[in-house]
C-alpha positions in Angstrom: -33.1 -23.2 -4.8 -31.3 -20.3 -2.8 -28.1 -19.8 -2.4 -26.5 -19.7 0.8 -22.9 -19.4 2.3 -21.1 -21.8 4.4 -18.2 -22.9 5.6 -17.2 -26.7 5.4 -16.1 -27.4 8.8 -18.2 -30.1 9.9 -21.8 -28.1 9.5 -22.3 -25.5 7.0 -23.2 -21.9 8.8 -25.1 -19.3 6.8 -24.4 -15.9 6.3 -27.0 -14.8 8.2 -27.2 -17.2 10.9 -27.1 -20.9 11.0 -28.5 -23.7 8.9 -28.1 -24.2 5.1 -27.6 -20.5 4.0 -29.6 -17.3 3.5 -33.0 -17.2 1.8 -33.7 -14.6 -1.1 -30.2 -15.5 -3.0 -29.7 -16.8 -6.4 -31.4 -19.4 -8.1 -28.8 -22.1 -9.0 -31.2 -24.8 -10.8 -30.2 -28.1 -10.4 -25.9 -27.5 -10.3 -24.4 -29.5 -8.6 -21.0 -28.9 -8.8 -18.6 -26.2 -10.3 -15.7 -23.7 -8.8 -15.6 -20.4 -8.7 -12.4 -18.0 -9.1 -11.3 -16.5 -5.6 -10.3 -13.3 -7.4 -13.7 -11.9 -7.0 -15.3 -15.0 -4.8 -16.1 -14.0 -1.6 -17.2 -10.7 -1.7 -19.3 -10.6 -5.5 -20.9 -13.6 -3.8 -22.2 -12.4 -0.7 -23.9 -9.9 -2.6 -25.3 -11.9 -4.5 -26.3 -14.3 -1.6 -27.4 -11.2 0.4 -26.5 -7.8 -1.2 -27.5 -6.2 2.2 -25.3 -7.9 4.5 -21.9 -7.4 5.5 -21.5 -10.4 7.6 -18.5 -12.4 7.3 -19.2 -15.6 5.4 -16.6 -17.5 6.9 -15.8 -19.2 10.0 -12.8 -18.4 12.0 -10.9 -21.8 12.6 -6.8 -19.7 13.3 -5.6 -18.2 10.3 -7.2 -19.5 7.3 -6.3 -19.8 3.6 -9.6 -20.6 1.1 -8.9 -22.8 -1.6 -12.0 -22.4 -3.9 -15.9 -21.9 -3.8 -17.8 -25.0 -4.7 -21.7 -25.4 -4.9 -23.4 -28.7 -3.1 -25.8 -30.6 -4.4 -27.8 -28.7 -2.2 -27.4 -25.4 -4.1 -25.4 -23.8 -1.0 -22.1 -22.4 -1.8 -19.5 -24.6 0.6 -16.1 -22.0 1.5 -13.3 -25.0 1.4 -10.4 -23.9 3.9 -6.6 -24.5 4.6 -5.2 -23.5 7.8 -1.8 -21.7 8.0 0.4 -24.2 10.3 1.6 -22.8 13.0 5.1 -23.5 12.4 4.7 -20.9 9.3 3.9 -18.3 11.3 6.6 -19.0 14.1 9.1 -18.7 10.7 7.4 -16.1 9.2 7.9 -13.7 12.8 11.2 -15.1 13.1 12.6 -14.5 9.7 11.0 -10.9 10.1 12.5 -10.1 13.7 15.9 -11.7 12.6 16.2 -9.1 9.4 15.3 -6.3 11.4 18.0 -7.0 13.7 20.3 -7.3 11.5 19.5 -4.5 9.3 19.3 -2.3 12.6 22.9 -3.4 13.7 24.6 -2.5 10.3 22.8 0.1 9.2 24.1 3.9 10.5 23.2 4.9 14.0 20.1 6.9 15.1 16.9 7.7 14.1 17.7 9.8 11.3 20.8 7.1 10.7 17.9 4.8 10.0 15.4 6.7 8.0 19.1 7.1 6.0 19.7 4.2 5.5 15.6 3.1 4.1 15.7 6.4 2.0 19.8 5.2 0.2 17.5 1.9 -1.0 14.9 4.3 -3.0 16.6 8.1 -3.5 20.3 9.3 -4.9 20.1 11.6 -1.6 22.4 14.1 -3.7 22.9 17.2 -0.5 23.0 19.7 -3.2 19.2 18.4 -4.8 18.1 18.1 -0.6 17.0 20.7 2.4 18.8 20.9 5.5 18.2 19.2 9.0 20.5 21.8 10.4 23.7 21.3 8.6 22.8 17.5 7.5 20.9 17.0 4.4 17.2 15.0 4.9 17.2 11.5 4.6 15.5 11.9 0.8 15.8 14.5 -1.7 13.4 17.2 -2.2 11.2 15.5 -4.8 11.5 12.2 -2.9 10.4 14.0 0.3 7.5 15.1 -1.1 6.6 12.1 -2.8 5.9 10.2 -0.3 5.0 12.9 2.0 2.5 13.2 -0.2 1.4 9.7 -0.6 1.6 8.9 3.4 -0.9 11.9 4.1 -2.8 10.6 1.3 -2.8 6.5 2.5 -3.9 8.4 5.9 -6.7 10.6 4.8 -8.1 8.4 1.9 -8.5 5.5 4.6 -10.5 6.9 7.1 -12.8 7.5 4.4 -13.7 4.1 4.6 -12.9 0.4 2.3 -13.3 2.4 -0.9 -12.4 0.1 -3.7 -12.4 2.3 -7.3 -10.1 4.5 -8.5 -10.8 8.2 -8.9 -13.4 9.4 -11.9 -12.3 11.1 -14.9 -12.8 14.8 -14.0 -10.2 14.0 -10.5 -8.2 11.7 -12.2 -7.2 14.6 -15.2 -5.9 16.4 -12.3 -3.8 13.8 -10.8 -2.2 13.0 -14.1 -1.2 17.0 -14.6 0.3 15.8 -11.1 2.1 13.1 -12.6 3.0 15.1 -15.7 4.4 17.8 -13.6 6.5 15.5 -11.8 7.9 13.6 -15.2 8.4 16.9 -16.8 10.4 18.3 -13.8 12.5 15.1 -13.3 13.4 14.9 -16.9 14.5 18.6 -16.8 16.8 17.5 -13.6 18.1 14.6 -15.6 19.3 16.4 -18.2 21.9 18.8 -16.1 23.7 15.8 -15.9 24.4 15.3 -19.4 27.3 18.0 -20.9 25.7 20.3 -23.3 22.2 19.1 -23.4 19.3 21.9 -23.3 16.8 22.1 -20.6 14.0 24.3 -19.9 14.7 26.0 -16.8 16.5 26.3 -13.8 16.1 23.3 -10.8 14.7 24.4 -7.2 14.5 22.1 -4.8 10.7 24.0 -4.0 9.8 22.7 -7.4 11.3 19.1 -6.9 9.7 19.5 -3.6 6.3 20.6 -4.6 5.8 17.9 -7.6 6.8 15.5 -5.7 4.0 15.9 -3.6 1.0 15.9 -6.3 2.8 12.6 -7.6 2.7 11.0 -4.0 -1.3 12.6 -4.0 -1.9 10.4 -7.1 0.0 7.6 -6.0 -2.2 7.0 -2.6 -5.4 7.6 -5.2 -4.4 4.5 -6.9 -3.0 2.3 -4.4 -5.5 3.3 -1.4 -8.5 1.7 -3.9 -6.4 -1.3 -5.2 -5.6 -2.1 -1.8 -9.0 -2.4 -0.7 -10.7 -3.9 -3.5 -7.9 -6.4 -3.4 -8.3 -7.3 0.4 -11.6 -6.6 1.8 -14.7 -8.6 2.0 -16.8 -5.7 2.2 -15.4 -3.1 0.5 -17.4 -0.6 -1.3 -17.8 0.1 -4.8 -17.0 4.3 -4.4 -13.9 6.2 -5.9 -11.6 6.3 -3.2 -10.9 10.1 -4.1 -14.2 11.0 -5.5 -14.7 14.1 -5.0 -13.6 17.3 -5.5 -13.8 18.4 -1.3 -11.7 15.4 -0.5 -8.9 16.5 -3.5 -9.1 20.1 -2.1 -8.1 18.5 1.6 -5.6 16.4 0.6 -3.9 19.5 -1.8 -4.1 21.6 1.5 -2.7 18.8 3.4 0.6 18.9 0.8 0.7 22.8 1.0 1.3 22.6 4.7 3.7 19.5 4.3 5.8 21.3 1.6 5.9 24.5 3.6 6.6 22.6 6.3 10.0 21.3 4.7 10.4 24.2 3.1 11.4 26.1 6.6 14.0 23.9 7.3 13.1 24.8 10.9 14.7 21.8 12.9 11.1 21.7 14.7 9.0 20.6 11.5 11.5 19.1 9.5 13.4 16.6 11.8 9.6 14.8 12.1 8.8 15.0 8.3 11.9 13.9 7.8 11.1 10.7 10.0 7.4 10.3 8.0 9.4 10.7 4.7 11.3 7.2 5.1 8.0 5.6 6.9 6.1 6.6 3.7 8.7 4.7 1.6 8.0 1.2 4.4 4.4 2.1 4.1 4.1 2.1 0.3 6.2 -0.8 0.2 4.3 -3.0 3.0 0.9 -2.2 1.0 2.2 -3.2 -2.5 3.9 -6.6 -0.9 1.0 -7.3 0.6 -1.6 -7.3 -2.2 1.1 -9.0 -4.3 1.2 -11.8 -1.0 -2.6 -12.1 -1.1 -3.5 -12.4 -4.8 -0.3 -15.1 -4.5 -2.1 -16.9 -1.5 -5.6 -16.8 -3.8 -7.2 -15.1 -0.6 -8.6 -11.9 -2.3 -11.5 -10.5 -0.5 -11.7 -13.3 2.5 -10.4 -10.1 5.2 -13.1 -8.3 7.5 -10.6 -6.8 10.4 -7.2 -5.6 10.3 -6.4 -8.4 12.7 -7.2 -11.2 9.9 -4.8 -9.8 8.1 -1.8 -9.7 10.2 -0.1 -12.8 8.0 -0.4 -11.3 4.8 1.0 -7.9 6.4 3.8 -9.4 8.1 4.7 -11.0 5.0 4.4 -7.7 3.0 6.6 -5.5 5.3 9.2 -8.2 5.7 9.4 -8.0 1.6 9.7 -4.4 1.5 12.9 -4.8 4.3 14.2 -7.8 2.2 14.3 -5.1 -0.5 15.3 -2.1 1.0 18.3 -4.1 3.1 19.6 -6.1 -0.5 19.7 -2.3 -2.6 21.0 -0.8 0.6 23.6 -3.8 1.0 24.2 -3.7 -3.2 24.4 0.2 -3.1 27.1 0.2 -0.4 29.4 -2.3 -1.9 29.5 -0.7 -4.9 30.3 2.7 -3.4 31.8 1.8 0.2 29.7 4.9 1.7 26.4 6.1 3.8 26.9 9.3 1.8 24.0 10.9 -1.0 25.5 10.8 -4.8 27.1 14.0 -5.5 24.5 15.2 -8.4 24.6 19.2 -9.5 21.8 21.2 -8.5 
């Protein structure tokens, strides 16, 4: 008895057309009932149903929650769904308009006030540890610029490589953690200027700061760029997101330019990376939220277009502003300012 896939609403539709399901899956015997976890559901199950075929296995009935997998007496697989209400969404888009007003109004002015004001919930924003905009210092430090710098070009470039889903093999992933090694070492030697009397290994630069921040915002968008996929997609594929060693050369090339780029301090390149710094921070943010917000919801791998996934988006980015306005809010009660922490170079 093959296994199909369909979707309980009313009549059961197959993956590859109508009727009772696909021929050529999975023998199933005589079961005639069980459940299957959602973590891996959909997608492990349309390849085993059809290991060809990227057709969605569901039925669009709105937005759409599934419960569980079930098999029928009938041996086909039966995709039981919840819809979102309506009224959800209208307070899900209100809630998220509402905080974005209000973090707009009370937040400095302008958009550098703004990319400020995300960058004071994530980065100390000490002058002396930052580069210039002219005679203002950028909205994140030096190793916090290039952090997510890094990671946003990263996000960027590793998706238009298409729904990988696996993080990078051991002969990449050696050279990501130098990146990550690089960056704790340097960070730790930063820390301890601040403490009277305490050794350190060398003198702080903001190109340094600047320049490991960068490989740890490469490995970050290694990791998350795959997790995110594998998490979400129906269809993603089972390829290292940064597999190979032309794609790390790109995206190391790709940080060169960035970090020069800051490096100038010419108004030209700077004001604009600037800007992309603080929409790394809301991208990175958005992206974690959200796979926390699906794997919550128990929809893991039931999206096929980015416009499925507007809920679980929506709900994401309105948790990375929920965070960023509390520390922001926390942050300036405690010090009464907009201003970066005074740290030592």
């Amino acid at each position: 008895m093959a296994v199909g896939i369909g979707v309980l609403l009313g009549a059961r539709v197959g993956v590859g057309g109508s009727g009772e399901g696909v021929a050529g899956g999975v023998e199933v015997g005589s079961t005639t009932s069980c459940t299957m976890g959602v973590g891996t559901g959909v997608g492990e199950a349309l390849k085993r149903a059809h290991p060809t075929n990227k057709k969605r296995a569901n039925a669009r009935v709105g937005k759409v929650f599934i419960l569980f997998l079930r098999t029928g007496s009938s041996g086909t697989i039966i995709i039981q769904i919840m819809s979102l209400s309506l009224p959800l969404k209208i307070l899900l888009v209100a809630a998220t308009a509402a905080l974005i007003t209000v973090w707009l109004v009370k937040t400095p002015p302008g958009l550098l006030g703004k990319i400020d004001a995300i960058g004071y919930a994530v980065c100390h924003q000490a002058p002396a540890r930052s580069f210039l905009i002219g005679d203002r210092p950028t909205p994140l430090c030096a190793r916090c610029s290039g952090m997510y710098l890094g990671a946003l070009a990263g996000i960027i470039y590793l998706m238009r490589l298409g729904r990988r889903g696996e993080i990078p093999p051991l002969k990449i992933g050696l050279v990501l953690i130098f990146f990550v090694a690089a960056f704790g070492l340097d960070g730790l030697n930063s820390f301890s200027r601040l403490i009277p009397g305490f050794p350190f290994l060398y003198q702080s630069q903001n190109w340094l700061r600047l320049a490991t921040g960068t490989g740890m915002g490469l490995g970050i968008a290694a990791v998350l760029v795959p997790v995110f996929n594998q998490a979400v997609w129906i269809d993603y594929n089972e390829l290292p997101a940064l597999g190979e060693w032309r794609h790390l050369g790109i995206l190391f090339i790709l940080g060169i330019l960035l970090d020069l780029g800051v490096y100038s301090q010419n108004p030209l390149l700077i004001y604009p990376l600037a800007v992309l710094s603080g929409l790394g921070v809301l991208v990175i943010l958005s992206m974690v939220y959200t796979i926390i917000w699906v794997l919550f919801s128990k929809t893991e791998n039931r999206y096929y277009h980015i416009q499925e996934l507007w809920v679980p988006l929506l709900a994401g980015f309105l948790t990375a502003m929920l965070q960023i306005s509390l520390i922001d809010t926390g942050r300036f009660l405690l010090t009464g300012t907009w201003a970066g922490i005074p740290l030592p170079n």
